[in-house]
Structures are given as structure tokens and as C-alpha cells.
N, C-alpha and C positions, 0 to 999 in steps of 0.2 A: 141108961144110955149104953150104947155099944161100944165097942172096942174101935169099930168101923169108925163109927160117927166120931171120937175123941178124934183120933186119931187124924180125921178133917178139920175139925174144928183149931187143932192145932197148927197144922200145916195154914189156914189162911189166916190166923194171927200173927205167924210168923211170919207172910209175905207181906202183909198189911205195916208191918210193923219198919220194915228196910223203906230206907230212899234211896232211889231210882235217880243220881243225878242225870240235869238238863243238859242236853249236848248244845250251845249256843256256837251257832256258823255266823259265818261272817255273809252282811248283805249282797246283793250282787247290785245294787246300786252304790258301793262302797269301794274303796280300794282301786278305781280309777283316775284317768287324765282330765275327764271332763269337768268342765267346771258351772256349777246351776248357775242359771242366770234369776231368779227368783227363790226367794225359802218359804213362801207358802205357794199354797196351790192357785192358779187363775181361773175364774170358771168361764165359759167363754158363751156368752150371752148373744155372739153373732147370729142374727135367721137367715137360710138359705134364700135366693130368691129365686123360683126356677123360671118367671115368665119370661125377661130377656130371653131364656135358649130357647122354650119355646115359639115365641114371634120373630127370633129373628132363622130359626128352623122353617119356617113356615115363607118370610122373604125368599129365605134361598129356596124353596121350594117352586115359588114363585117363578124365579129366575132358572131354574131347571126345566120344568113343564116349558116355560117360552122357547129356551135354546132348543129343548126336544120337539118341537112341534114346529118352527121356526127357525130352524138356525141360522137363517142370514139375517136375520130382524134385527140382532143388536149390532150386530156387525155393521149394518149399514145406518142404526141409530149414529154408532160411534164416527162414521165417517162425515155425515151431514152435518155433525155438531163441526167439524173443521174445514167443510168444504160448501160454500155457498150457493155451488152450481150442483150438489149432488141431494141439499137439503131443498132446492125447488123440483126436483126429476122427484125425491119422492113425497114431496108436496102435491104433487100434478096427479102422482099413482097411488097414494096410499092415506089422502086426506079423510080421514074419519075419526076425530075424538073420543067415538063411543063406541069403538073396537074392544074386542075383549082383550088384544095384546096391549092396543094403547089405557087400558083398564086397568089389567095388571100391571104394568110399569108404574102408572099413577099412582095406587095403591103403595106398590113394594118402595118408589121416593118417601110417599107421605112419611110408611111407618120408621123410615130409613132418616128423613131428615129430623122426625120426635125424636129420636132416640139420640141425633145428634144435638141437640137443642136442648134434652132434658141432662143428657152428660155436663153438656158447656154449663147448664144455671148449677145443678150440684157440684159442679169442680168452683167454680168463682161465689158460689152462695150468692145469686141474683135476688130471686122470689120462690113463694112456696115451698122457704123450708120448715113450715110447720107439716106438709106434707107428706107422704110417701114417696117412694120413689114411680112407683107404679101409677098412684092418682097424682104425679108431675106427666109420665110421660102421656096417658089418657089426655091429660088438659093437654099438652103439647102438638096431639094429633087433631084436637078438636080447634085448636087456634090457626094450626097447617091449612086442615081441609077448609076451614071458613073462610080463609085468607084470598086461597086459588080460588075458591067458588065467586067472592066478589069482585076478584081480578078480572075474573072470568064475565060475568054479568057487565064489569064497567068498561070490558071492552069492546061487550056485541054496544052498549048503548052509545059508546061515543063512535063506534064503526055506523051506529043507525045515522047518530048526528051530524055526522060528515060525508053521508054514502060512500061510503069506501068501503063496502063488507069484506072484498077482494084479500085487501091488506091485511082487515082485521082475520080474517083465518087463516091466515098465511104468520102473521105472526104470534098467534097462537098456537099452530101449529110447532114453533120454532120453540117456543117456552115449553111444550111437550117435552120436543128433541132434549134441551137441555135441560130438563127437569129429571129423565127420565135418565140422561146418560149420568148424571151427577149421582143418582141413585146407587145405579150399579156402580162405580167407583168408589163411592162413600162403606158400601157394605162390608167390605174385609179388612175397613178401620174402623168399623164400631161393632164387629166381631172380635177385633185385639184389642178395644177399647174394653168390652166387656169381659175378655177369660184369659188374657194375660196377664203376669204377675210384674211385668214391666211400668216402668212410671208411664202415667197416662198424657204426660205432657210429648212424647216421643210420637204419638198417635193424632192424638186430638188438635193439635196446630197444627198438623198438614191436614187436618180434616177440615179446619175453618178454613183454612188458603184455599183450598179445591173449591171450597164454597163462594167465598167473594170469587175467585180465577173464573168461572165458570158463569158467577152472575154479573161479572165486566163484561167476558165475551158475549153474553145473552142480549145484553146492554146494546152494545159496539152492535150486534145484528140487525136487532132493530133498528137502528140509526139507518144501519146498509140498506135494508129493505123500504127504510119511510123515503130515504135520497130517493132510490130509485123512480118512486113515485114522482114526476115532474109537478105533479098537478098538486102537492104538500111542500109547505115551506119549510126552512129551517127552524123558523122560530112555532111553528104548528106542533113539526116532530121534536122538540127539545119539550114544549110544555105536557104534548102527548106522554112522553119516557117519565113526563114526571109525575105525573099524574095518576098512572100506572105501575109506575116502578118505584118510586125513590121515595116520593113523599107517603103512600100510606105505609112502606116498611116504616120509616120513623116514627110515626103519627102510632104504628103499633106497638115499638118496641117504649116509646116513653110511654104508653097506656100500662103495657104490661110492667113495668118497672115502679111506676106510680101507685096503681091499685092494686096490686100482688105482691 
């Protein structure tokens, strides 16, 4: 061996040999005001759910394209729903149900009143809490749209049974008006229903009040509109409103409470 080599072999014996004490720092989660609120770790098992933003991204969309292409449409939606004389002027000009604006208004209520509907049974635990939130609101739009459609059908049949088709489009038309203005009203409470950190009770009961306020007034119109007819009696237009109005809500909401 060489001179070279010993002479290395020495040198890393001897560093090998020294310890190196540990410089130990103080935590920087240590030595503060704050005080944990837990001593283990939480793991946080919440799922995001992006379909709310997206479909109610897609209402307002809705409602943009209309104001952009229309802008006096809702305008004078919202005036007809409080004025009786302005809701026949555009009765007389603008009667077509199967309009593309009166389409999309349809639409942007339906998805507007599920979403209100499927809030209310997950705030109170009504039905279908074995379900989703997403396969609640789907069934809630499919219970909407079925609802109007045979509102719709049992109105042209009893307007057949009475000849009266006049009235009957006339107050269909009206349930439009206020179907549609409730819509856009209800929208920027169940967009602070859904991404505000606020309690949802601040929200959502003036969202239900809008809702009966608007289906009293809807009520009260019909009434206005069956008087006016001399040739309908009182006690015609009271079984009529109920017929259509009052008694299948109940008949569905005890269905849906019963078997769901």
C-alpha cells in the first residue's frame, strides 16, 4: 500500500468516527396564539357537485339570449302579471304557446321550480333520501313537466266540454304569464341557495312565499277572467279552479309523500 492510500484511509476513519450533532429548530406550527380545534387529522370525504353550476349557467343563459334578442318580452311579461288590461293587449298580440320565447321561459321555470322543490324535500328530509341529489332533482323536473302537461290537456278537454275554448286560452295563457315571471324571480334565490355560505333559511322562505304569492295571484286571475264571462257561473268557476288548480296539487303532493 502506498503512502497516498494510508494516508486516505486514515483521514475517512477519522471523519467516520466524529458525530455530527443534530441542529433540532423549533416547528413553525409551534410557538403560536392559535389554538387547534381537533388533534388528529379530518379527512374530508365531501364530492364536489358541478351539475347545479352547470344547469343553472345554462337558465341564465337562457334568460340572456331572451333579453338579447327581445328585450321588451320580459319587461312586459312582468307588467301583465300585475295588470289585467295589459295581460289581455298581449293576449290579443302575442297568443302562441309554442313560441320559442314562450319555450324557453317554460323550460328556464320548469328547471328553476325542480331545483326549487328538490332544495325544499333536502332541507325538511320529505322523500327520496335514499337518493341523490341530482336523481331528486331529474325526478323533480319530470313530476314539473308531467304536472303542466296534464293541466294542460285538462284544460283544452273541459274548455271542449263547455265550449268555451276562448277562455280556456286565455287563461292559459295567464298561467304562462305567471309561470314564467315566477321563474325569473325565483332564479337569484336558488343561485344564493346553491353558492352561498349563508344559512339557507334566509333564502329559501322568501322563495316558498314568492311561490304561494304568485300562485294566489294566478288563482285571484282566473276567478277575474271566469266573472267576466257572464255566460259562467260562480259556482262553475269555483269547481273549475278546482279542478284544475287545487285539488290535483294535493292529490299529488299526498301521492308523492306516500310512495316516495
Amino acid at each position: 500500500m502506498s503512502k497516498q492510500d494510508s494516508i486516505l484511509i486514515a483521514k475517512n476513519d477519522s471523519l467516520s468516527s466524529v458525530k455530527i450533532p443534530l441542529i433540532q429548530r423549533e416547528s413553525m406550527f409551534s410557538g403560536h396564539t392559535l389554538k387547534p380545534v381537533h388533534n388528529t387529522p379530518i379527512f374530508n370525504n365531501k364530492t364536489i357537485s358541478y351539475w347545479p353550476g352547470i344547469l343553472l349557467f345554462a337558465i341564465f343563459s337562457i334568460y340572456v339570449l331572451i333579453r338579447l334578442s327581445q328585450p321588451k318580452k320580459i319587461f312586459k311579461i312582468f307588467i301583465s302579471v300585475f295588470s289585467l288590461q295589459e295581460a289581455k293587449q298581449l293576449f290579443r298580440e302575442d297568443f302562441k304557446l309554442t313560441k320559442r320565447v314562450s319555450v324557453f321561459l317554460g323550460t328556464g321555470f320548469i328547471l328553476v321550480l325542480a331545483f326549487l322543490i328538490q332544495i325544499t324535500n333536502q332541507y325538511f328530509g320529505l322523500i327520496l333520501k335514499d337518493y341523490s341529489h341530482l336523481e331528486q332533482y331529474l325526478f323533480f323536473v319530470a313530476v314539473a313537466t308531467l304536472t303542466y302537461l296534464i293541466k294542460f290537456v285538462a284544460n283544452y278537454v273541459l274548455a271542449f266540454i263547455s265550449s268555451n275554448e276562448e277562455l280556456s286560452k286565455e287563461y292559459l295563457f295567464n298561467v304562462f304569464l305567471f309561470s314564467q315571471t315566477t321563474g325569473i324571480i325565483l332564479f337569484p334565490l336558488i343561485v344564493c341557495l346553491q353558492f352561498t355560505k349563508y344559512p339557507p333559511e334566509w333564502f329559501l322562505y322568501p322563495a316558498l312565499i314568492i311561490c304561494l304569492g304568485f300562485y294566489a295571484l294566478r288563482m285571484f286571475r282566473g276567478f277575474i277572467l271566469s266573472v267576466s264571462e257572464q255566460s259562467v257561473g260562480i259556482l262553475y268557476i269555483f269547481l273549475y279552479l278546482c279542478a284544475l288548480e287545487i285539488l290535483p296539487l294535493l292529490i299529488l303532493i299526498k301521492f308523492l309523500l306516500i310512495n316516495f
